[in-house]
C-alpha distance (Angstrom), angle and dihedral (degrees) to the residues before:
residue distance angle dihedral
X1 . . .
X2 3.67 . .
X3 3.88 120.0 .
X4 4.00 125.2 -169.2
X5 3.48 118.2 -145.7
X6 4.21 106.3 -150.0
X7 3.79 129.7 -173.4
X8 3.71 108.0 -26.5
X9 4.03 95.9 -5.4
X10 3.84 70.5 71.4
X11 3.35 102.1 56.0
X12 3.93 102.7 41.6
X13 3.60 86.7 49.9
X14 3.78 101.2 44.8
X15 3.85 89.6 -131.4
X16 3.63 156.3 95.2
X17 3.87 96.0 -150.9
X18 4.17 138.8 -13.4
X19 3.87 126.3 -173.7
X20 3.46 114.9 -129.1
X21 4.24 123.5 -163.1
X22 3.76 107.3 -132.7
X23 4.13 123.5 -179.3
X24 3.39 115.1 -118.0
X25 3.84 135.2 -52.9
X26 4.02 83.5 0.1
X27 3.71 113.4 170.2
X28 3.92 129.2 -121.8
X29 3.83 83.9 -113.4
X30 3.99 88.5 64.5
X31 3.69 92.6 46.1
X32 3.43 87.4 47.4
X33 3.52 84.5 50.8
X34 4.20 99.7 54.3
X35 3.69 93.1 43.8
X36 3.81 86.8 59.2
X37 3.86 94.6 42.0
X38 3.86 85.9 52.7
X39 3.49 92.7 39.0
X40 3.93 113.7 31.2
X41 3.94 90.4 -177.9
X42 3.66 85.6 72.7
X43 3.46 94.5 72.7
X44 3.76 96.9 74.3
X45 3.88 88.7 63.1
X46 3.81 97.6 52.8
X47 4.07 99.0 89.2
X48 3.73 93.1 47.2
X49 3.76 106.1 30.2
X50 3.74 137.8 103.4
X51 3.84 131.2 -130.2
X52 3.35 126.4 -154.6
X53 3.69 120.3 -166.6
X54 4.42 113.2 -163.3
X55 4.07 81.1 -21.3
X56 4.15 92.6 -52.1
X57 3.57 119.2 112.8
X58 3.98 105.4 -102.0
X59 4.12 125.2 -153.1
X60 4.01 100.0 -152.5
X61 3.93 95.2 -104.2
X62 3.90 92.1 84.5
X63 3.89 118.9 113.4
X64 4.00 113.0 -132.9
X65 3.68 116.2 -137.5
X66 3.79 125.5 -168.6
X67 3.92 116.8 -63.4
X68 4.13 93.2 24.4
X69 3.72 109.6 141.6
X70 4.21 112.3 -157.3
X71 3.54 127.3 -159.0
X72 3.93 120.9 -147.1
X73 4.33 99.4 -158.8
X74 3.92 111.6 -177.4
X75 4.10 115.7 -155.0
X76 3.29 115.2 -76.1
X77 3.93 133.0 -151.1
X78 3.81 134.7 -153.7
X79 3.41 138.0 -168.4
């Protein structure tokens, strides 16, 4: 499973993009889950951020297959 890391996702994980190995019909909640075990900073971001599942906004409850790509998007502000 390939996440991307966007804006400051990026930052707080020092990354573009991981892969993560997730059991079978796992959810984007449990993904969500790992990166945030791995990467505790993550946590800050889950209230306000965005997930994109295969570049479709994604609710947690989806199951991942094999090849899915997820985005982690934090807010973002303009002027």
């Amino acid at each position: 499973m390939k996440v991307l890391y966007f804006g400051q996702t990026r930052d707080a994980v020092g990354s573009g993009e991981e892969e993560f190995l997730l059991p079978d019909h796992a959810s984007v909640q449990t993904l969500l889950e790992r990166a945030n075990s791995k990467h505790g900073k993550l946590g800050k971001f889950y209230k306000s951020m965005q997930v994109a599942l295969n570049e479709e906004i994604a609710k947690g409850d989806e199951t991942l297959k094999d090849g899915d790509v997820v985005g982690l998007i934090p807010p973002v502000a303009g002027g």
